[in-house]
C-alpha positions in Angstrom: -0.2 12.1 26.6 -0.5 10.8 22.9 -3.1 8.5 21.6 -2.7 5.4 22.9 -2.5 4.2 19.0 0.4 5.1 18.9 2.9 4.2 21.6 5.9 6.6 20.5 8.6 3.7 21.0 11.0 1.9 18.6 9.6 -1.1 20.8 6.1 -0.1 19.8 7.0 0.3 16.1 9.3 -3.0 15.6 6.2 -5.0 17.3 4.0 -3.2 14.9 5.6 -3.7 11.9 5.9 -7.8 13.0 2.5 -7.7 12.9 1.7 -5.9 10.0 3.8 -7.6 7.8 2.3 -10.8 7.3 -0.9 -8.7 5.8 1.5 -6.5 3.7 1.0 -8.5 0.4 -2.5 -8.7 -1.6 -4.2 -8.2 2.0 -3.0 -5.2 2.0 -3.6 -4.0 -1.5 -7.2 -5.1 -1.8 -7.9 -3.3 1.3 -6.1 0.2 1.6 -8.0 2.7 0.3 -11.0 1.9 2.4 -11.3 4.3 5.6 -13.2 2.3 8.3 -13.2 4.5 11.1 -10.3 5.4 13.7 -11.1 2.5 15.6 -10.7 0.2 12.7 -7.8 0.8 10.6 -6.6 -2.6 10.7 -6.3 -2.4 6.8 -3.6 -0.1 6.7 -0.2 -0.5 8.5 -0.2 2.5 10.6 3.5 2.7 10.5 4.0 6.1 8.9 4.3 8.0 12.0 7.3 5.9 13.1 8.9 5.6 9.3 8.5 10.0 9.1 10.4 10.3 12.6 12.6 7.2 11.8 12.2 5.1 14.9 12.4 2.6 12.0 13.8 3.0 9.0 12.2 2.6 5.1 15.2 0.3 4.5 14.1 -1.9 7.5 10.3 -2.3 7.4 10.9 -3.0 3.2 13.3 -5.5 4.1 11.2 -7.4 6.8 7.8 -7.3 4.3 10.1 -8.5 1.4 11.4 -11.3 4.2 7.5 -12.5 3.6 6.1 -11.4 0.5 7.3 -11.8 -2.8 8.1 -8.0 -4.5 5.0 -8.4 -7.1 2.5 -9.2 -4.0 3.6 -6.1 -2.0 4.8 -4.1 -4.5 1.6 -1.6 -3.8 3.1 -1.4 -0.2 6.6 -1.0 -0.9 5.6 2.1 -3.3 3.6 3.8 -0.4 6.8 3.5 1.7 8.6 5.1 -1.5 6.5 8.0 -2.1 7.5 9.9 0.8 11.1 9.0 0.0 9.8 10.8 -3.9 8.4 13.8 -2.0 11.8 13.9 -0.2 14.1 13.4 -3.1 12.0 15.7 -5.2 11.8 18.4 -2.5 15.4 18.5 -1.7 16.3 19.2 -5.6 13.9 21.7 -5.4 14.2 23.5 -2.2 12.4 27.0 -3.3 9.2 25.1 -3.3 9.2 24.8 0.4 10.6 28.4 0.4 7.2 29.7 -1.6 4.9 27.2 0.7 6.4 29.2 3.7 6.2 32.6 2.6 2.7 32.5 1.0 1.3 30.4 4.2 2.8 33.3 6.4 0.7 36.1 4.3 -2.3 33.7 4.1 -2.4 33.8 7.6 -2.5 37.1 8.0 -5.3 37.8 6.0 -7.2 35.1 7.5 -6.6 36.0 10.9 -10.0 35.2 13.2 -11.9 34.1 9.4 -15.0 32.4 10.9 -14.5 30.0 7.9 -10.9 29.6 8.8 -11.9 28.4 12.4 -14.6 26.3 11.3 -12.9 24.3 9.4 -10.6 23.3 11.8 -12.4 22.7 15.1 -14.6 20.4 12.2 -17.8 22.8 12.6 -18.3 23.4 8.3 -21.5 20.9 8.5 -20.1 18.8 6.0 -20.4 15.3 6.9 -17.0 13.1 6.9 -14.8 16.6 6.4 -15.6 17.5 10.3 -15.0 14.1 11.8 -11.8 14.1 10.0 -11.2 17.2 11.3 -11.6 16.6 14.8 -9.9 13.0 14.6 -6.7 14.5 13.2 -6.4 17.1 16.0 -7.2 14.6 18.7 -5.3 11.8 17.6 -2.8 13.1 14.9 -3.7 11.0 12.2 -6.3 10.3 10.2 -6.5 7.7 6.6 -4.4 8.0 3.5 -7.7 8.4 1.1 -9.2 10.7 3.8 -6.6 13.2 3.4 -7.3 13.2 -0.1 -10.7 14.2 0.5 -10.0 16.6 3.3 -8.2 18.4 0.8 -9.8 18.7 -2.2 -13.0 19.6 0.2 -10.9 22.4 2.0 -9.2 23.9 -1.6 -12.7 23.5 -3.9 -15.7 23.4 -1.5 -14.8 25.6 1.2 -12.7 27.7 -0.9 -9.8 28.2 2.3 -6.0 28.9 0.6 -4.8 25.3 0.6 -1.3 26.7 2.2 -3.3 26.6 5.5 -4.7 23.5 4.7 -1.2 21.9 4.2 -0.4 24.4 7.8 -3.6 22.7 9.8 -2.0 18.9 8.8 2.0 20.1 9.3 0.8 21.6 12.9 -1.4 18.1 13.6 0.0 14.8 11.8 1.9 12.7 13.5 3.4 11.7 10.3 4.0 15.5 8.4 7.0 15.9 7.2 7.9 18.9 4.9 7.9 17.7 1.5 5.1 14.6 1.5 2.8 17.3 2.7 3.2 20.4 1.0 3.1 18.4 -2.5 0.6 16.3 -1.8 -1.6 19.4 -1.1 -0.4 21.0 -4.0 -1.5 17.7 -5.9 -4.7 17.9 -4.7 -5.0 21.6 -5.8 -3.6 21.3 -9.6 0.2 23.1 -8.7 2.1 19.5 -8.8 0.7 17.5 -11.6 0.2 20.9 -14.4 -3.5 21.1 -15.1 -4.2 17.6 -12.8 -6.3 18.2 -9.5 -8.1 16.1 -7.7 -11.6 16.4 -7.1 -13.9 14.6 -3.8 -17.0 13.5 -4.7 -19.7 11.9 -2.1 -20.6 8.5 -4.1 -16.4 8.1 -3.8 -16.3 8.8 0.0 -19.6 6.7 0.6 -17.9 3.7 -1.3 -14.4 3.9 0.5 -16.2 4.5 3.8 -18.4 2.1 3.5 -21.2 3.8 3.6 -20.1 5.9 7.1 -20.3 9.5 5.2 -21.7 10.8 2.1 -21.5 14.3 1.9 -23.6 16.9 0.4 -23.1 20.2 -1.3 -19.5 19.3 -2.4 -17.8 21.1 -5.1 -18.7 19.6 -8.6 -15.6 20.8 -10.1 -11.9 21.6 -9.3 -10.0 23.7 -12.0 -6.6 23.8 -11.1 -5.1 26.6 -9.3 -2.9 29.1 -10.5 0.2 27.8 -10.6 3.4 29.5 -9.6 6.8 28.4 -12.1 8.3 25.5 -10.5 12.5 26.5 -10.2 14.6 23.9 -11.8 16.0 21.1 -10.4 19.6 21.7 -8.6 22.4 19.0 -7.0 22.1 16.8 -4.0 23.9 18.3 -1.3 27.2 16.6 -0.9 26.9 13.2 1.3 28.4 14.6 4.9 31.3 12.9 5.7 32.9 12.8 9.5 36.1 11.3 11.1 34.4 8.7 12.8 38.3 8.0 14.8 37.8 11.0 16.3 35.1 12.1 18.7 32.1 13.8 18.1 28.9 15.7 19.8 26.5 13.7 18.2 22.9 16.2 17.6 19.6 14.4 17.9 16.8 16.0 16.0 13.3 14.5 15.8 13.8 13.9 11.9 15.6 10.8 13.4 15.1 8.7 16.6 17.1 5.9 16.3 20.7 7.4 15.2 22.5 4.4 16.7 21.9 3.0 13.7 23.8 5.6 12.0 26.2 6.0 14.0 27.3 2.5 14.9 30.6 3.4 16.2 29.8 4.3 19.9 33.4 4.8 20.8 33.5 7.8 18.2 30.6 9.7 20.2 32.0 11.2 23.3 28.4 12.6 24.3 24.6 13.3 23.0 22.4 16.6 22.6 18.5 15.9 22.1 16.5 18.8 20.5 13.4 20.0 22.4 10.7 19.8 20.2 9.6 23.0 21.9 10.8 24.9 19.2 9.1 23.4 15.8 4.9 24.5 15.3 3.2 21.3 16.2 -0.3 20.4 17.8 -0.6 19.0 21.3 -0.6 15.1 19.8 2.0 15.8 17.5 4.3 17.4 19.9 3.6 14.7 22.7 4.5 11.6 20.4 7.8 13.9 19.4 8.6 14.7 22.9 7.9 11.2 24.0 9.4 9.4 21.6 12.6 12.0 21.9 13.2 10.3 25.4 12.6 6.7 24.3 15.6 7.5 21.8 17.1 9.4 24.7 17.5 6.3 26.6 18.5 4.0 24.3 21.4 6.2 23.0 22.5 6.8 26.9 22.8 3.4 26.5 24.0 2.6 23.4 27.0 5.2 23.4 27.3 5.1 27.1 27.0 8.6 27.9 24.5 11.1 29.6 22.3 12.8 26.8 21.9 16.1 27.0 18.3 18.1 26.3 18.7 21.4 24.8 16.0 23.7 25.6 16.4 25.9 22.8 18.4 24.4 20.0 21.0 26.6 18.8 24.7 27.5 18.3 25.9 28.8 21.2 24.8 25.8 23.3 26.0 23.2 21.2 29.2 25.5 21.2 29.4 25.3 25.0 28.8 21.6 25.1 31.4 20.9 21.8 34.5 22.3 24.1 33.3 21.0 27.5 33.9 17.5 25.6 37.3 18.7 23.4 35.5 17.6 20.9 35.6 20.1 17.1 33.0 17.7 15.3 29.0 17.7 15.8 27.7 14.9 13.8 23.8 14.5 13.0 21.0 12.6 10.8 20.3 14.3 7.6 17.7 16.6 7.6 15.3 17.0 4.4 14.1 20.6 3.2 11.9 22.0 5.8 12.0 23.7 9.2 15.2 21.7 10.7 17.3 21.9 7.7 16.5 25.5 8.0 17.5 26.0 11.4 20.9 23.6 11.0 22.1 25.3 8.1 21.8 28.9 10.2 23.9 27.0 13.5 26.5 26.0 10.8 27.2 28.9 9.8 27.3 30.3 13.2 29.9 27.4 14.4 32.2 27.7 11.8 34.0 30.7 13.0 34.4 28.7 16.6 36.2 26.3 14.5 33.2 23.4 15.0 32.1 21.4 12.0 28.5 20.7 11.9 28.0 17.4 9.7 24.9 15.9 8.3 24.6 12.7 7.1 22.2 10.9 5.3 21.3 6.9 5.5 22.1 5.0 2.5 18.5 4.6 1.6 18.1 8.1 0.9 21.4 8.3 -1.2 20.4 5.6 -3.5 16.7 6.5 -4.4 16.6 10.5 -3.9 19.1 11.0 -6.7 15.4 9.8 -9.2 13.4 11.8 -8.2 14.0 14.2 -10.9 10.6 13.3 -12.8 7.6 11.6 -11.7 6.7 8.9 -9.5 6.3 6.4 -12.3 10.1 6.3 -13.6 10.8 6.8 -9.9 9.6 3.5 -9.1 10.9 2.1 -11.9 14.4 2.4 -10.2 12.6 0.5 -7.0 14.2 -3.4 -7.4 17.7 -2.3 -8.7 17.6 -0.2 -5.6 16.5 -2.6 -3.1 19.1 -5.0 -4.6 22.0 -2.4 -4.3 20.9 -2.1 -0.2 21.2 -6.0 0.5 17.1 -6.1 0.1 16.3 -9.3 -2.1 
């Protein structure tokens, strides 16, 4: 079962943004970078587990705070919702990056097979107060604060002195909310690689301030020189937007990068049936993978009804099965929801290539959102944001 925080429903996360967003203004910003305690987060909106799996879109919770807010008070909100769409952008220009995280993660792991230090600092036994109660409320309840993560981090690269590739591993397997490119370069933020010669350092007066007073730590690093950085490849082209005959039926694919691709795909007559990925197949912790595989049958049922067809779980994603299920419906199209750099774009890119010769066209396509704002992500966040109002105005958002 997941944590009950959490109920992993569009439902749950329209009736949770409705009730965030009157506090989404100067509320809000006054009050966000303080870390009460898991059973008092009241000050943040806890909506990022819903936004990374898309139960509900970023154009849709930024339109219905902007319905109640002016853009100046909760402009510190609307940039929070933009930075993963940064990472994303950013990412997805630059898709070595999650290549190196991958490889040197896999020969990290490796060497630290059974490190006593390794295990420690997961299960939350290091002794450092605040680091192990993070620990253990991320595996528990797959989440844990904004500012914490911070900490988490910079203690895990510069106090404990663990790679921080199985840092950014431990969050990827646990967060509810992990997504490829907001977490490996925010962990290489914290260690020096993103920002060159900028790294973040955790200090106790800090965490005793922002946690009021919960945890202040001793024996933390007192320095954190940047680590070695690797050359960052340069930036290369979008992929093309996918494009589909939508007067022509398609096998539409669901994959838990989106749960709520009837608002994609709004012509229901154009899918002739549905195939749901089993989250079986990606690395995730048991909370992690039981919001995914939960929340995968909420969208289940509402696209059964939606498109008026019987969904189909795959147990093992992959070509031959979509294959099977493309000519058992006459159908030469399989549409899905873009997927960003990381471990699903990698494993849709290898069944397109294996259904072309069958004569099937695997199509991604991305949400408007994403095609307006990644194409800015070629610098930093600041002239990223920059582009935030002209944006929201181009997507109908006054």
């Amino acid at each position: 079962m997941t944590d009950e925080s959490f109920p992993p429903t569009r439902v749950a996360a329209l009736a949770r943004l409705a009730s965030f967003a009157p506090k989404a203004g100067r509320a809000y910003a006054s009050g966000r970078n303080t870390d009460h305690g898991p059973h008092a987060r009241n000050a943040v909106s806890q909506l990022s587990p819903y936004i990374r799996h898309r139960f509900i879109s970023e154009q849709e919770v930024v339109a219905t705070i902007l319905r109640q807010h002016s853009f100046a008070d909760a402009e510190k909100f609307v940039q929070e919702v933009a930075w993963r769409t940064y990472w994303k952008g950013w990412l997805e220009m630059r898709p070595a990056v999650w290549s190196q995280f991958v490889s040197g993660r896999d020969s990290v792991l490796t060497e630290y097979a059974g490190s006593v230090d390794l295990l420690a600092a997961e299960a939350g036994r290091t002794g450092i107060e605040g680091f192990d109660d993070w620990a253990r409320e991320l595996v528990d309840t797959g989440y844990i604060h904004n500012h914490a993560r911070m900490w988490f981090a910079s203690i895990w690269i510069f106090t404990l002195r663990l790679p921080w590739e199985l840092g950014a591993d431990f969050f990827l397997r646990h967060l509810l909310d992990a997504d490829a490119a907001s977490n490996t370069l925010s962990w290489r933020w914290v260690a020096g690689l993103q920002t060159a010669g900028k790294s973040y350092l955790a200090t106790a007066e800090n965490i005793a301030r922002f946690t009021n007073g919960r945890f202040e730590p001793t024996g933390l690093a007192t320095s954190a020189t940047p680590l070695p950085a690797v050359p960052v490849p340069g930036t290369q082209p979008l992929a093309e937007k996918g494009k589909y005959n939508s007067d022509k039926p398609a096998l539409l694919l669901m994959t838990p990068e989106d749960l709520a691709p009837e608002s994609l795909f709004r012509n229901a007559r154009s899918i002739a049936g549905v195939a749901v990925a089993n989250d079986d197949i990606f690395m995730w912790g048991d909370a992690a993978r039981a919001f995914v595989r939960e929340g995968a049958d909420d969208a289940t049922t509402r696209t059964a009804r939606y498109y008026g067809c019987q969904p189909t779980r795959l147990p093992h994603l992959n070509a031959e099965a979509l294959a099977d299920m493309a000519r058992a419906l006459n159908v030469d199209q399989i549409v899905t929801p873009y997927a960003p750099v990381g471990p699903v774009a990698d494993m849709l890119c290898d069944i397109a290539t294996a259904l072309a010769p069958e004569d099937i066209k695997l199509v991604q396509v991305r949400r408007d959102w994403d095609n307006r704002l990644w194409p800015h992500a070629t610098k930093g966040f600041f002239s990223f944001k920059e582009q935030l109002p002209s944006a929201l105005s181009d997507l109908g958002i006054a």
